[in-house]
SETORFI-172482 format. One record per residue: residue in one letter; x, y, z of N, C-alpha, C, O in turn. Coordinates in steps of 0.1 Angstrom, whole numbers, plus 5000, padded with zeros to 4 digits. Layout:
<torkol resn="A" n_px="X" n_py="Y" n_pz="Z" ca_px="X" ca_py="Y" ca_pz="Z" c_px="X" c_py="Y" c_pz="Z" o_px="X" o_py="Y" o_pz="Z"/>
...
This chain:
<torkol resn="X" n_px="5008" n_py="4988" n_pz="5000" ca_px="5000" ca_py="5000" ca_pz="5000" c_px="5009" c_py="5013" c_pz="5000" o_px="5006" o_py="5022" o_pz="4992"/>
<torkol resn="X" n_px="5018" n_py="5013" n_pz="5007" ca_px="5030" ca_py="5022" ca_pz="5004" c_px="5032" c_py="5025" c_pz="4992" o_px="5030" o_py="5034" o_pz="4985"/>
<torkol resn="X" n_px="5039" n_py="5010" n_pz="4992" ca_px="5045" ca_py="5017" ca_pz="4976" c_px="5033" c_py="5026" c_pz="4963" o_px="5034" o_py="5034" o_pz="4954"/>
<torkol resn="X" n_px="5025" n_py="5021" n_pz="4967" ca_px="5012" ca_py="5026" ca_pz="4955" c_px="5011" c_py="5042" c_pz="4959" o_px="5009" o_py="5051" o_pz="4951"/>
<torkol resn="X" n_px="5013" n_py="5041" n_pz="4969" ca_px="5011" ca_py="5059" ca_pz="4975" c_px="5025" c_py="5068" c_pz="4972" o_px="5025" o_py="5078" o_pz="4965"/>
<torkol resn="X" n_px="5034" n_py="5063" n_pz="4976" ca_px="5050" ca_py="5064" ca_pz="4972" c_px="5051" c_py="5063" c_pz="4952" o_px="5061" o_py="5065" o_pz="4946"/>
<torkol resn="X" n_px="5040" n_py="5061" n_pz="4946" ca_px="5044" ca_py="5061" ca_pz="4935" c_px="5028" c_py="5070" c_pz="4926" o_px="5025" o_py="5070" o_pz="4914"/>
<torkol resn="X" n_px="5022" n_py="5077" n_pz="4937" ca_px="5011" ca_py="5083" ca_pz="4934" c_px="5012" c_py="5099" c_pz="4938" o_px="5005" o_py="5108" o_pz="4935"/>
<torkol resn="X" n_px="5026" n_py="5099" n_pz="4946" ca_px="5032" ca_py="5109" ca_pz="4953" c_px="5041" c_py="5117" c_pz="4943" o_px="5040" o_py="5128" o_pz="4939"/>
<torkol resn="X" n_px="5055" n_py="5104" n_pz="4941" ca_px="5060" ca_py="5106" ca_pz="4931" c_px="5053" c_py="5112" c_pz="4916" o_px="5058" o_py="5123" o_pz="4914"/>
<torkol resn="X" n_px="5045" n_py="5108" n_pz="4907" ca_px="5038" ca_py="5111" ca_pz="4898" c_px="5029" c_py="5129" c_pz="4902" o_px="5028" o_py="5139" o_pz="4895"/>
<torkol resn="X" n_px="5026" n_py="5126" n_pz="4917" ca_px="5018" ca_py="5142" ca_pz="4917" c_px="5028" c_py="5152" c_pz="4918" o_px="5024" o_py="5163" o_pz="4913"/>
<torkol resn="X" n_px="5044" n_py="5152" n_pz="4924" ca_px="5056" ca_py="5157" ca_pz="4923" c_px="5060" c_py="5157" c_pz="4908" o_px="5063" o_py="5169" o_pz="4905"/>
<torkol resn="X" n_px="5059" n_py="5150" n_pz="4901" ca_px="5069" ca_py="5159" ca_pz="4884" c_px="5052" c_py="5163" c_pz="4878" o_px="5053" o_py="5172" o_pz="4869"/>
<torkol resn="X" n_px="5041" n_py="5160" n_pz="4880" ca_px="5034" ca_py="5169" ca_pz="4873" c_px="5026" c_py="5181" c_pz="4872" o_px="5019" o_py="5185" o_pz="4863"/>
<torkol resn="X" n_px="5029" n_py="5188" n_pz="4888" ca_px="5029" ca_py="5194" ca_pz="4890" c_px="5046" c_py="5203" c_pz="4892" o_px="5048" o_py="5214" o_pz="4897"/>
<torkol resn="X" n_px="5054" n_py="5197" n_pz="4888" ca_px="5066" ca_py="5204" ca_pz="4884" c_px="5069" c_py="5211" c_pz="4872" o_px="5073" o_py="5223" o_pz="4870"/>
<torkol resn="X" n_px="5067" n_py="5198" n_pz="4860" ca_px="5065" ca_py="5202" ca_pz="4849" c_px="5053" c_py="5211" c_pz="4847" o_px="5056" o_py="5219" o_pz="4838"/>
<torkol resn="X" n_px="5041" n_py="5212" n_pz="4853" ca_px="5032" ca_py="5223" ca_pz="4854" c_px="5040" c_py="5236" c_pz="4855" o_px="5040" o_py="5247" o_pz="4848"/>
<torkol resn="X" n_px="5046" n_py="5233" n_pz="4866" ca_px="5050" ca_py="5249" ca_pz="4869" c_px="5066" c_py="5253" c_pz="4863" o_px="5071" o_py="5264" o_pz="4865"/>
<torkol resn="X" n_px="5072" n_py="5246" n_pz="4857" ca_px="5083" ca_py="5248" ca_pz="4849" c_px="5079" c_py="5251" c_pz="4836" o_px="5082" o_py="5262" o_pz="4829"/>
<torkol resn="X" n_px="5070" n_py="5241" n_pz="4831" ca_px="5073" ca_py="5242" ca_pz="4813" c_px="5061" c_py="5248" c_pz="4808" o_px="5062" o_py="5256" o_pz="4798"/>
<torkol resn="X" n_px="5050" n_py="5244" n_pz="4812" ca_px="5037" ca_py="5250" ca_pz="4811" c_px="5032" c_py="5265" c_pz="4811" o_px="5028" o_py="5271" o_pz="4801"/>
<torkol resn="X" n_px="5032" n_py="5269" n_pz="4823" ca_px="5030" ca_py="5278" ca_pz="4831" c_px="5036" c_py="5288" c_pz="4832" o_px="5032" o_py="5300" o_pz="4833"/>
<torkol resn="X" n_px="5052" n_py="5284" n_pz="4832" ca_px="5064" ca_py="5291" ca_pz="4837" c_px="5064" c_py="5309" c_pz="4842" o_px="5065" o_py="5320" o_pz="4839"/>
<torkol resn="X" n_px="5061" n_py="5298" n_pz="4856" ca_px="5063" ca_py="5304" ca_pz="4867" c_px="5078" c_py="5310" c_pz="4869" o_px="5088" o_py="5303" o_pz="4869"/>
<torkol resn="X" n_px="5078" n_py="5323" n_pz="4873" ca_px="5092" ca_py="5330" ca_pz="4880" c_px="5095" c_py="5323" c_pz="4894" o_px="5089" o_py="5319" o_pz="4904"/>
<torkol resn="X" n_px="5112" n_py="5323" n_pz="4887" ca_px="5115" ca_py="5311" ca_pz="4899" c_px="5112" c_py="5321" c_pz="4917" o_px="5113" o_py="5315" o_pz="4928"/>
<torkol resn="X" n_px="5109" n_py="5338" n_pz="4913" ca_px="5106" ca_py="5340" ca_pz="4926" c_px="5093" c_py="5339" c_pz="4928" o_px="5090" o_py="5338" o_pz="4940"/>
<torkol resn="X" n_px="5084" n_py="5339" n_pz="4921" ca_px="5069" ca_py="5339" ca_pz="4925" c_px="5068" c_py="5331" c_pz="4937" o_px="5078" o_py="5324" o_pz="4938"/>
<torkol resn="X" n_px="5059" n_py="5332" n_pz="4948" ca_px="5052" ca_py="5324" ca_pz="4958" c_px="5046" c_py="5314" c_pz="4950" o_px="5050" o_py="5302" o_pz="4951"/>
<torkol resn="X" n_px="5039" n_py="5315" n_pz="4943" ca_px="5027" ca_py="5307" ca_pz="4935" c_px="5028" c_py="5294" c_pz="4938" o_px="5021" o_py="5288" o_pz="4945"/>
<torkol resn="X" n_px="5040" n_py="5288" n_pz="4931" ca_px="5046" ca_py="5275" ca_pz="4931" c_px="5045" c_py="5270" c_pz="4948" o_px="5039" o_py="5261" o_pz="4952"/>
<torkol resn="X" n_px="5050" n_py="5276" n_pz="4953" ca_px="5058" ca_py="5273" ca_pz="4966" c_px="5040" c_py="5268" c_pz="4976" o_px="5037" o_py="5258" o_pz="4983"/>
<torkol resn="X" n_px="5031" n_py="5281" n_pz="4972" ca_px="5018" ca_py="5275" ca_pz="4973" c_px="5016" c_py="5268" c_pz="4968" o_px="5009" o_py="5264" o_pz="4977"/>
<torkol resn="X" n_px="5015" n_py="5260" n_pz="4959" ca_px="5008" ca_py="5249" ca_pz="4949" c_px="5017" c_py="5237" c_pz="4955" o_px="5010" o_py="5227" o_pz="4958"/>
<torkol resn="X" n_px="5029" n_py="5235" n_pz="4956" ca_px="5035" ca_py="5226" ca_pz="4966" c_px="5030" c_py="5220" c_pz="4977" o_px="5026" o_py="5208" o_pz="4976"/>
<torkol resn="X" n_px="5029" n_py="5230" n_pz="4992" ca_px="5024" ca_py="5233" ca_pz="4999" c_px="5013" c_py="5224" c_pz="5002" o_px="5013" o_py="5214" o_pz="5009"/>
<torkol resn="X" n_px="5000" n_py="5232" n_pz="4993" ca_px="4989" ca_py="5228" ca_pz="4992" c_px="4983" c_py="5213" c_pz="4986" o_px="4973" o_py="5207" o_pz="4991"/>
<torkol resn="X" n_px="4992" n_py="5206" n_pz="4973" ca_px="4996" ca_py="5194" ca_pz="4973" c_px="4997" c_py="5184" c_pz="4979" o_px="4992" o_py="5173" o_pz="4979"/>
<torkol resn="X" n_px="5006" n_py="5192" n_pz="4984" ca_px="5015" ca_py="5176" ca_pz="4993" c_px="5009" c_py="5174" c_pz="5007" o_px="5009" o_py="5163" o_pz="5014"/>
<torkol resn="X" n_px="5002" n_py="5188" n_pz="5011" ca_px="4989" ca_py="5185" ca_pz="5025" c_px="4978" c_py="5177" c_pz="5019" o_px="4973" o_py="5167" o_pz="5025"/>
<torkol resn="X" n_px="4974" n_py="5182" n_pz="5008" ca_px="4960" ca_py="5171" ca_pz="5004" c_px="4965" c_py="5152" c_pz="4999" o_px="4958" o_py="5143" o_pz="5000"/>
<torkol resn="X" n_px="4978" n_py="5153" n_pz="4996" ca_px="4976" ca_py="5139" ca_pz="4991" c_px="4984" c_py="5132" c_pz="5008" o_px="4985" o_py="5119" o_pz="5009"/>
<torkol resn="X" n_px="4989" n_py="5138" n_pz="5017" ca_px="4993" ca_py="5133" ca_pz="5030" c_px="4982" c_py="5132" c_pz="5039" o_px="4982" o_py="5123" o_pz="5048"/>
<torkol resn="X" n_px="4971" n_py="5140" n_pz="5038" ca_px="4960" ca_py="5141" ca_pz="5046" c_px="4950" c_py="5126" c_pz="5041" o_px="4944" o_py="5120" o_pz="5049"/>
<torkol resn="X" n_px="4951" n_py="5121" n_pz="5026" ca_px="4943" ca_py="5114" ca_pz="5024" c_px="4952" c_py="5097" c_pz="5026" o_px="4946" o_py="5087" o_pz="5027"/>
<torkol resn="X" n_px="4966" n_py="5098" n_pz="5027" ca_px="4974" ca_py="5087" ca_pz="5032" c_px="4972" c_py="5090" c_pz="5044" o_px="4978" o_py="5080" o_pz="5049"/>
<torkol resn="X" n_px="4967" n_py="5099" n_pz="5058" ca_px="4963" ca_py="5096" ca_pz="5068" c_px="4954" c_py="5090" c_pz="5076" o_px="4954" o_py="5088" o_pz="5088"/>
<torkol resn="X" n_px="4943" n_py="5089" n_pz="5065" ca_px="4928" ca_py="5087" ca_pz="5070" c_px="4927" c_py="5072" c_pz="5069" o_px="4915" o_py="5067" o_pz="5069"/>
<torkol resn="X" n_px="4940" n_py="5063" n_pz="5070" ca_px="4934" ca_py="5051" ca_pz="5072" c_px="4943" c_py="5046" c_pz="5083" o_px="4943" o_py="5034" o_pz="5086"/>
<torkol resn="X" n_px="4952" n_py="5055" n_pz="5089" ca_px="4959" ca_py="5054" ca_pz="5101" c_px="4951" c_py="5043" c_pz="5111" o_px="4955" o_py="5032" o_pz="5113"/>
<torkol resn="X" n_px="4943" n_py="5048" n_pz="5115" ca_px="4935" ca_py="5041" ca_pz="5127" c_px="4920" c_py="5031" c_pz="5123" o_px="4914" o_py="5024" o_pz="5131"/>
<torkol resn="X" n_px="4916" n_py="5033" n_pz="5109" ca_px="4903" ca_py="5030" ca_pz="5102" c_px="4907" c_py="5013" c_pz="5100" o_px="4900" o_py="5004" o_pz="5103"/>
<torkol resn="X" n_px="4919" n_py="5014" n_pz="5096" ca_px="4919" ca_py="4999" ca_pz="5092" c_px="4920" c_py="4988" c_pz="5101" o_px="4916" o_py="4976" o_pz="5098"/>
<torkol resn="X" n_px="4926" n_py="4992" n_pz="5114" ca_px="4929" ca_py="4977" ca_pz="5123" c_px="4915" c_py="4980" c_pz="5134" o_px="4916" o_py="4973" o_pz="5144"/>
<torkol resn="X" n_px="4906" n_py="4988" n_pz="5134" ca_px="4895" ca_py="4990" ca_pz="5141" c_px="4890" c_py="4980" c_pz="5147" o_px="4889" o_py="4983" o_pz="5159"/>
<torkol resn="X" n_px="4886" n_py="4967" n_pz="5144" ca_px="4886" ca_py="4954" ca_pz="5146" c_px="4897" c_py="4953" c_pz="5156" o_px="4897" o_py="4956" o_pz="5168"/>
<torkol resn="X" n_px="4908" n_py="4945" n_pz="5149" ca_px="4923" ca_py="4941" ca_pz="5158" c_px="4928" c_py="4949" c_pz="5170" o_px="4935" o_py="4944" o_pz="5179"/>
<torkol resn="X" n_px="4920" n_py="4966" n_pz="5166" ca_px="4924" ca_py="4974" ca_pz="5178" c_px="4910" c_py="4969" c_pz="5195" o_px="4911" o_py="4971" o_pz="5207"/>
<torkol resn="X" n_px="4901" n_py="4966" n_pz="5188" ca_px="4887" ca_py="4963" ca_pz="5200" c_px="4890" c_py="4949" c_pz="5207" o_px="4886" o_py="4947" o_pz="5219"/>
<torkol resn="X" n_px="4898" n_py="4939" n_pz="5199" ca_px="4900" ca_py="4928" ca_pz="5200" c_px="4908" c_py="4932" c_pz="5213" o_px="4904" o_py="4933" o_pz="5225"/>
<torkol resn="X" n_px="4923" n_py="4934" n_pz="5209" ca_px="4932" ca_py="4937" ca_pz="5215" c_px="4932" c_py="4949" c_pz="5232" o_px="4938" o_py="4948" o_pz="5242"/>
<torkol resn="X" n_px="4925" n_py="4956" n_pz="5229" ca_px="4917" ca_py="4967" ca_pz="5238" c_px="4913" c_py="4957" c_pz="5250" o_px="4916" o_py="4957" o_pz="5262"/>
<torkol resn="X" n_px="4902" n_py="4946" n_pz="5242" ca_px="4895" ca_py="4939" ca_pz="5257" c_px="4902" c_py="4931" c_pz="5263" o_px="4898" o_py="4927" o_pz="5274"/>
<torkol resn="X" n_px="4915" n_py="4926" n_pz="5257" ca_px="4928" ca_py="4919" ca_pz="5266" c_px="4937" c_py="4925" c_pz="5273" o_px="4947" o_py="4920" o_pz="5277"/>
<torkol resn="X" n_px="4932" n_py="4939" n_pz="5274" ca_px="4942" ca_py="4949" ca_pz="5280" c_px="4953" c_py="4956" c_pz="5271" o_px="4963" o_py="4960" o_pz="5276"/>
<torkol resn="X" n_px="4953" n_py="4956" n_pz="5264" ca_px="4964" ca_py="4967" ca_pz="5256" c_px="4962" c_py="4979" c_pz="5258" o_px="4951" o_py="4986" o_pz="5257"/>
<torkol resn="X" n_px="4974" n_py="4982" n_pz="5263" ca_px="4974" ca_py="4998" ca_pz="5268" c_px="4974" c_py="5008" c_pz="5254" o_px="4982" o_py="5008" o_pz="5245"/>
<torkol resn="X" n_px="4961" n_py="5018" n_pz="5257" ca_px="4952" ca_py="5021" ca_pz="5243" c_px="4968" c_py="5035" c_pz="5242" o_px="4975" o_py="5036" o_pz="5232"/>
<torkol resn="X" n_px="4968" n_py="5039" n_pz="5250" ca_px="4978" ca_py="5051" ca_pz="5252" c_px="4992" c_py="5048" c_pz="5246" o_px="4999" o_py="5057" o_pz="5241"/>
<torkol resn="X" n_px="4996" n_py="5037" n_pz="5246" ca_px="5010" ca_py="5033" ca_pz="5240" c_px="5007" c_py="5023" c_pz="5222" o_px="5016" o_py="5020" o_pz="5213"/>
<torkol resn="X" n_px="4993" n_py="5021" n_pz="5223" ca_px="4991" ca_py="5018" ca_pz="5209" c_px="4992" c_py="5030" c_pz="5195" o_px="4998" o_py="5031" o_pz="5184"/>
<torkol resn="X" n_px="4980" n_py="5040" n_pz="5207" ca_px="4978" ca_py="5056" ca_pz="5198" c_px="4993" c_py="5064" c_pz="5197" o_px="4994" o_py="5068" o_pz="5186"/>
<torkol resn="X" n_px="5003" n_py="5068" n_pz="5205" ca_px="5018" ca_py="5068" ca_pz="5204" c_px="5025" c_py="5061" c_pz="5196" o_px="5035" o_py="5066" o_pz="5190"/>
<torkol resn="X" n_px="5023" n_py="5052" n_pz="5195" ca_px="5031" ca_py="5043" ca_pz="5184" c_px="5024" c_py="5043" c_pz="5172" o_px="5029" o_py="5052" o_pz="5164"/>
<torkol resn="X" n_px="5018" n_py="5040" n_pz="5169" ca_px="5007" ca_py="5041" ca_pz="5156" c_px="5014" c_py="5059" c_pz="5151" o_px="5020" o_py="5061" o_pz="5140"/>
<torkol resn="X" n_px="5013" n_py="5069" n_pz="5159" ca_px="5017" ca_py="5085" ca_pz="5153" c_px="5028" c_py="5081" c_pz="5149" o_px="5030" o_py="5083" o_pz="5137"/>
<torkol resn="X" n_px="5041" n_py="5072" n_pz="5158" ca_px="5053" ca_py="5072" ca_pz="5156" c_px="5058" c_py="5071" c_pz="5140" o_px="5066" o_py="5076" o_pz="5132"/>
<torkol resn="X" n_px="5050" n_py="5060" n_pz="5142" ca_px="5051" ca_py="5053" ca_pz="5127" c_px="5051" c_py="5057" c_pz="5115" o_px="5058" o_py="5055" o_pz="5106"/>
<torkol resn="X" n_px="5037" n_py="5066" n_pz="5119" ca_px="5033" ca_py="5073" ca_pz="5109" c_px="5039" c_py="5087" c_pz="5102" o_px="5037" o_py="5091" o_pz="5090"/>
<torkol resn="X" n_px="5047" n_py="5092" n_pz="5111" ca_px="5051" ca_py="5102" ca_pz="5116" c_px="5070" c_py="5101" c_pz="5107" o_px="5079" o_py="5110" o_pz="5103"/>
<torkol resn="X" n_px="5068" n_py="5086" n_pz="5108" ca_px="5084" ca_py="5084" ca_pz="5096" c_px="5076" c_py="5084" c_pz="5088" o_px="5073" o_py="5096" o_pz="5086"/>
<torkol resn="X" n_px="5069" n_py="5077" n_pz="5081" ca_px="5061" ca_py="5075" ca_pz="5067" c_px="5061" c_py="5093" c_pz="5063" o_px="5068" o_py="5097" o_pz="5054"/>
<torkol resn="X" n_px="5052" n_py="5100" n_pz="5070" ca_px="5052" ca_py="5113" ca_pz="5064" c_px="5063" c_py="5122" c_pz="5064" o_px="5064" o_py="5131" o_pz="5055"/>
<torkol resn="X" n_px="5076" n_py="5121" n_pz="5076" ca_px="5086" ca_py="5125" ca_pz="5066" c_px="5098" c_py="5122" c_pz="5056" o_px="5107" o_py="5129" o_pz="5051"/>
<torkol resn="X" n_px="5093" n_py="5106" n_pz="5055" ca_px="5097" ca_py="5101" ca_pz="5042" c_px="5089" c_py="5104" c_pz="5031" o_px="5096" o_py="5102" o_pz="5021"/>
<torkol resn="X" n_px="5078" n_py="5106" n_pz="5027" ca_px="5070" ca_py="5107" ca_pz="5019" c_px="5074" c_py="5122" c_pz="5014" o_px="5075" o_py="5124" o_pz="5002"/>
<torkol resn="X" n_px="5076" n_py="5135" n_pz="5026" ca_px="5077" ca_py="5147" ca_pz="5022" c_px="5089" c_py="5152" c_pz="5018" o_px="5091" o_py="5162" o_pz="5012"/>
<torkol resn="X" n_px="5099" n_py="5142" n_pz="5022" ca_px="5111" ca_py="5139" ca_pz="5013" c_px="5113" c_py="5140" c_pz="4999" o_px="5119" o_py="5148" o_pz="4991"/>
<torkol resn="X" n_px="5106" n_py="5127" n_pz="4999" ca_px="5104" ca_py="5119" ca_pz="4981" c_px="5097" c_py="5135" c_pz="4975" o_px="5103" o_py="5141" o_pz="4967"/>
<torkol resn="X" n_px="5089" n_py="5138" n_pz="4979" ca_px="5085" ca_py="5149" ca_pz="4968" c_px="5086" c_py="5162" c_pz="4971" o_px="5079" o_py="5169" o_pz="4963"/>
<torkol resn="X" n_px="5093" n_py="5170" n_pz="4979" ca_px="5102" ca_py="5178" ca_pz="4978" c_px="5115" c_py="5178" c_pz="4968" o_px="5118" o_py="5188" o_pz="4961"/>
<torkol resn="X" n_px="5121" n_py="5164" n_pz="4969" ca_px="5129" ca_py="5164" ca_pz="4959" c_px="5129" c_py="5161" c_pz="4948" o_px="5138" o_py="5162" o_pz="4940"/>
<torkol resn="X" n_px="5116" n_py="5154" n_pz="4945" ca_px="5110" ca_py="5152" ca_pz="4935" c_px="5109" c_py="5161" c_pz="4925" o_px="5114" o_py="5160" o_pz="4914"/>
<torkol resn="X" n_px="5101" n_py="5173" n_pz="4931" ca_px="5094" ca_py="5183" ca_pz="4928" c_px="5113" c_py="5199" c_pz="4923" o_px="5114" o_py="5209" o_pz="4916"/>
<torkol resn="X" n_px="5116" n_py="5195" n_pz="4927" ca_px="5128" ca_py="5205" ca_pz="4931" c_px="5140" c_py="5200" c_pz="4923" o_px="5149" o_py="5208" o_pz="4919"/>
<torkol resn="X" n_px="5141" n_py="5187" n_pz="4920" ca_px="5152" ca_py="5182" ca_pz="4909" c_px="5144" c_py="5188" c_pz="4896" o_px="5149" o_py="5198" o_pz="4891"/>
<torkol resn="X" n_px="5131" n_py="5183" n_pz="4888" ca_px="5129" ca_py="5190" ca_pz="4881" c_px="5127" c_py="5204" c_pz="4878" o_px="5128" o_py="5207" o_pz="4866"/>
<torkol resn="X" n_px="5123" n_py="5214" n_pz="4890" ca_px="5122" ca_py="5228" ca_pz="4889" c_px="5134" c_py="5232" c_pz="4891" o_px="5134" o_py="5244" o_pz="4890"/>
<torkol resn="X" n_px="5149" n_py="5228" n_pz="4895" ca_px="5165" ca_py="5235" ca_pz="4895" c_px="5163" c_py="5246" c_pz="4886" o_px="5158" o_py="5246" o_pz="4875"/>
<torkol resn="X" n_px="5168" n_py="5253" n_pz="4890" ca_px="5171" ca_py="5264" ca_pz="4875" c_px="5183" c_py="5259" c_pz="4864" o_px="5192" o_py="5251" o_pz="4867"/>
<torkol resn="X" n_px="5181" n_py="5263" n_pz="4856" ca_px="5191" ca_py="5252" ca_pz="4847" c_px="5206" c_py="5261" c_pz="4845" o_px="5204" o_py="5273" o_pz="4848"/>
<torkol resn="X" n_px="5220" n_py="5257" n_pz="4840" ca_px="5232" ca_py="5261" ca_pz="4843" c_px="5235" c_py="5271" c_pz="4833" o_px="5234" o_py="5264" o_pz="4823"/>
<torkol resn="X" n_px="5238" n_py="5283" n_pz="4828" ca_px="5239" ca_py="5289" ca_pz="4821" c_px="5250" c_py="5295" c_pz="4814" o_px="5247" o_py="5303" o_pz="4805"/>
């Protein structure tokens, strides 16, 4: 499931690059870009979050009535998640930023 997201990330990183490089061409000082980044990479991280806790819902009630400490589940679960999103914001910052470089002149 990663990877599918990791390669849906990737793809929304160069097409909105080439949007704003080749297309558009945006001044490398405009804000514009820097908003359209921004605003991107929060909507497609917000919708890789929404299954954080939705999916083991089940496994988590199960586990809950045998005593699992709910407080060290919900901590760990952010932990986790928490590399995932800034590996993900990684990947398309530089995604996004190898193709917009200004070129050598």
């Amino acid at each position: 499931q990663r990877a599918i997201f990791l390669t849906a990330l990737a793809l929304g990183a160069v097409m909105l690059a080439v949007l704003d490089n080749y297309v558009i061409k945006f001044q490398r000082w405009n804000a514009i870009p820097l908003l359209n980044v921004h605003t991107t990479l929060a909507l497609l991280l917000a919708i890789f979050c929404l299954q954080l806790f939705g999916s083991d819902q089940l496994l988590f009630c199960r586990e809950r009535s045998s005593g699992l400490n709910v407080c060290a589940y919900f901590e760990s679960r952010l932990l986790l998640n928490i590399l995932d999103l800034v590996l993900f914001t990684f990947l398309f910052t530089c995604t996004y930023y190898i193709i917009r470089q200004p070129g050598i002149q």
